[in-house]
N, C-alpha and C positions, 0 to 999 in steps of 0.2 A: 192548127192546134194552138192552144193557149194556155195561160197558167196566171192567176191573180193571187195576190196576196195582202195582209194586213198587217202593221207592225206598230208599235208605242212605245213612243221612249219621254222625253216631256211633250212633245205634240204626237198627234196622229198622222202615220203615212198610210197611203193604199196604191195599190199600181198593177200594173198585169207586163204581161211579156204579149205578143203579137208575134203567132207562130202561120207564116203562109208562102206559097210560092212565091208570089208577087203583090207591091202594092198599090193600091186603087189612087193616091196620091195623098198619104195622111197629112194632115194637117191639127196644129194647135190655135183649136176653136173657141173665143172666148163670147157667151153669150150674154148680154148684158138684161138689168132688171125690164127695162121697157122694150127691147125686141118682141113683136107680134108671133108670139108661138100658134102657129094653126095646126089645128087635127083634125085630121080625117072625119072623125063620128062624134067631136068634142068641141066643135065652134075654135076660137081665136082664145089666149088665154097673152092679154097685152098685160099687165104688169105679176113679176114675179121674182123669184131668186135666183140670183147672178149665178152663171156656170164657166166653166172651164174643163177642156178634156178634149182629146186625140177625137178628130172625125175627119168624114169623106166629105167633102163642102159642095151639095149639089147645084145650083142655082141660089145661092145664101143662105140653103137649109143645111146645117151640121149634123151630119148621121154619126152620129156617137157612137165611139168603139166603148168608151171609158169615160170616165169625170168624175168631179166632184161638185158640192156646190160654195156657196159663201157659206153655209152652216155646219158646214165638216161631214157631212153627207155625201161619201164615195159609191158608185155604181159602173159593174163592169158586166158586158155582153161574150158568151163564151161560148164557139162552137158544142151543138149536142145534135148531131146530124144523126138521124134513125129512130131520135128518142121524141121531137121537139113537135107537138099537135098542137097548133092554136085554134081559139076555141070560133064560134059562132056570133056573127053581129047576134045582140039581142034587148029586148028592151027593157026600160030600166035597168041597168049597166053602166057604166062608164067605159064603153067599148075603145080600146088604146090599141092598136097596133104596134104591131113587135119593133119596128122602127124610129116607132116614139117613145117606147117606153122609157129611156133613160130620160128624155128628158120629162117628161109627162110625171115621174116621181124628184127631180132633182130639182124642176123648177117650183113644187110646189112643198117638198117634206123636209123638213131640218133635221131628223130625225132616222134614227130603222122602226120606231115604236110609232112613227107618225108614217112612212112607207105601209108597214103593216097594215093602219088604218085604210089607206087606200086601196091595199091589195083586194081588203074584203070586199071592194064596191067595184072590183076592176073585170071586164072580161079585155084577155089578151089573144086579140084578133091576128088575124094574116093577110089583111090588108096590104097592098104590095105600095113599095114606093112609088114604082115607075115599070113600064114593061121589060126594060133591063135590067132592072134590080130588083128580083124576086124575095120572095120573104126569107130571111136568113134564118136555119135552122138552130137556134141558140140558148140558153139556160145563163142565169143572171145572180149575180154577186151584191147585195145591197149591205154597206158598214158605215158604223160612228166609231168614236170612241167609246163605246161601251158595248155595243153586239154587232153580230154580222148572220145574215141571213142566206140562203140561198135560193132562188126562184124558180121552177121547171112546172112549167105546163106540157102535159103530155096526154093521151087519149082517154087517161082517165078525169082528167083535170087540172087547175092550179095546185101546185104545191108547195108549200113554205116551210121552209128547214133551220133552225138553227144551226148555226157552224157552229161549234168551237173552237176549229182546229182554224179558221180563218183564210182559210186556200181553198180555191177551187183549179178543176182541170177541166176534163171534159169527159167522155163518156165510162165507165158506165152512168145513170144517175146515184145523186150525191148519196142516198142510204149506202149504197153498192160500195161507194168509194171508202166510207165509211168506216164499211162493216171489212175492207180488205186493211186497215190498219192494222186489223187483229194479228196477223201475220207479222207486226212486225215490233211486235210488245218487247222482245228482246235485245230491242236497238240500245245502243247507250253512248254517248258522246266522249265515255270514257274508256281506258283500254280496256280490251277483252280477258277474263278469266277463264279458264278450263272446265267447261259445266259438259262437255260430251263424254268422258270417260272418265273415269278415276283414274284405272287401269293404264292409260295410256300419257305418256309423259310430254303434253302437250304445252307448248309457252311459247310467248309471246315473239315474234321472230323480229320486230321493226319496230322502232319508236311511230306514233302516230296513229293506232290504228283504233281509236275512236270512229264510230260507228258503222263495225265492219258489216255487210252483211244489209246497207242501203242501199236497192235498186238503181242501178244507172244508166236504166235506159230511157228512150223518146217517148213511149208508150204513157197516155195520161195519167194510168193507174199508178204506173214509177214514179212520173213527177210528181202527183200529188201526193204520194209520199216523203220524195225526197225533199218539196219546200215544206211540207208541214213538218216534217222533224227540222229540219235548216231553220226557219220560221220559230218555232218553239224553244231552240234552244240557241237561239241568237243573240250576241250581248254588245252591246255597244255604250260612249256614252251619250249626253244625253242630248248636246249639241247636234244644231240643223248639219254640219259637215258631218259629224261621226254616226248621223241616225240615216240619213242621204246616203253615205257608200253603202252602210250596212246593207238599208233594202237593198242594192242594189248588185249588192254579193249574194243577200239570199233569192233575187231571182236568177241569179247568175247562174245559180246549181242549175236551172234545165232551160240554158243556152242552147239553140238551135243552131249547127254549125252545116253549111251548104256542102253536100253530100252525105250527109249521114241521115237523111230522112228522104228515099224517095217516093214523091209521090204521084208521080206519073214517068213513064219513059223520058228519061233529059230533064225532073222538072222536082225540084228540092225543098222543101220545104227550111226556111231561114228563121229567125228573130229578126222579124223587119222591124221592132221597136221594143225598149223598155222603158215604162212610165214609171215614175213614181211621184205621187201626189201627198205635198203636207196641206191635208185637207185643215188641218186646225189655221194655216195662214193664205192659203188659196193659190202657192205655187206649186206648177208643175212640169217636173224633172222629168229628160226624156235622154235614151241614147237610144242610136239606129244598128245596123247591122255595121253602114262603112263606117261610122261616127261613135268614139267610145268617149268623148268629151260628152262631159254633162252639159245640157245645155237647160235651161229656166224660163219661164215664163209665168209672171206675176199677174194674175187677177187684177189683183187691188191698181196695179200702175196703167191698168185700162180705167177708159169713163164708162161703171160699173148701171150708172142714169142711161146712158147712152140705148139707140132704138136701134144702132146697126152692129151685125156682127163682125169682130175682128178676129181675124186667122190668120198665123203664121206658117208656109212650108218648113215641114221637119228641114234639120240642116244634116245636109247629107257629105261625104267626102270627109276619109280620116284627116283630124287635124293632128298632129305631130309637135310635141315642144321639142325643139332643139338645143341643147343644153352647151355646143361650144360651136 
């Protein structure tokens, strides 16, 4: 399971959490303008816009979990297993397969209103990578600084959603997710008042208890409520360090901690990574499960010209300051 989110303070960040048993070997993938993108049903597409973001690096193809681009154009891939139908090669299309599409819209849209454009001309196929890595059942996150979208093709079609609320989780689909905030209009970041009885001499028993009555469990439906209230009423200031922790407290709220989510006999689901990307300057901030050190990687201190791809292994093993 997963959870992404979006924040603004004077730049734009975007990032997600990476909730799984185990990882495939992430890596921070940085694709430069002139790497030879090839697709599947879509030829070669040789010059384009620089990316950066967390992938599985197969033969020096970057399966993107996450990214953004050079144009502050953030895209995140998010488990929707039972819900997720990709459509039919067909002709005149722009037939993209579910494995290209982050990059297929990052390399080419600055924008969520120029994403949209493409959407309209796109079918999203199920073209498989490779015969072991079947098509991944997933629904998709697209943001600027100015809107954020959500993407689910399912048996009835492509569908394109406005977020407001700028979070996504995973199942049910997003109306569903949506329409379960209703439930929770009550919330409030401030302490609680006595609204259930007159009669009964109800108060307050503990300093702190701003927003009593916010889900706290693993369950997507929870987190995505629990980061869209955290998200919404999140304040920081407006400095790259003080907008940096912040995301990174509000993905904090639905940390995966190993034993609390099992999802096979012996087999845990973790937080094998937290992103956060300031897509307004093109770096991206990562911490792992053993790894609570923020660790960086600059876009721009790559050769952005450049035809090859550079990737870094996430850094794993808690570092520790030792202060005597």
């Amino acid at each position: 399971m997963c959870t992404a989110a979006t924040y603004k303070t004077a730049d734009f960040y975007f990032g997600r959490t990476l909730d799984y048993e185990f990882s495939y070997g992430d890596e921070v993938a940085v694709l430069p303008r002139n790497y030879a993108l090839a697709f599947r049903h879509m030829g070669t597409l040789k010059a384009h816009y620089a990316i950066i973001g967390m992938a599985y690096v197969v033969g020096d193809y970057p399966l993107y979990y996450d990214g953004i681009n050079e144009k502050g154009l953030g895209m995140a891939g998010l488990n929707f297993v039972g819900n997720a139908v990709y459509q039919e090669v067909g002709e005149g299309r722009e037939n993209i397969a579910q494995f290209e599409f982050i990059p297929w819209i990052l390399a080419q849209c600055a924008s969520v209103e120029e994403a949209r454009e493409e959407l309209d001309k796109m079918n999203l196929v199920g073209t498989q990578f490779g015969e072991q890595l079947p098509a991944a059942q997933l629904h998709w996150i697209i943001a600027d600084e100015k809107e954020c979208i959500v993407v689910e093709c399912m048996v009835d079609g492509l569908h394109v959603y406005d977020n407001p609320v700028g979070v996504l989780t995973n199942n049910p689909p997003f109306p569903q997710q949506m329409f379960l905030l209703n439930q929770y209009m009550h919330l409030s970041p401030k302490q609680p008042v006595n609204t259930f009885c007159e009669q009964l001499p109800l108060e307050q028993y503990s300093r702190g208890m701003g927003a009593l009555g916010l889900p706290g469990d693993l369950s997507s439906t929870s987190r995505f409520a629990r980061v869209a209230f955290t998200r919404l009423h999140a304040m920081s200031g407006e400095s790259e360090a003080e907008s940096v922790s912040q995301f990174f407290h509000i993905l904090g709220s639905v940390d995966q901690q190993r034993g609390c989510c099992e999802v096979a006999d012996g087999k845990y689901e973790i937080t094998l990574y937290t992103s956060c990307c300031n897509a307004t300057k093109g770096i991206y901030y990562y911490t792992t499960y053993e790894n609570h050190q923020i660790t960086a990687v600059d876009m721009h201190r790559e050769n952005l010209d450049g035809e090859t791809l550079v990737h870094y292994p996430v850094v794993k093993g808690e570092h520790i300051l030792w202060q005597n």
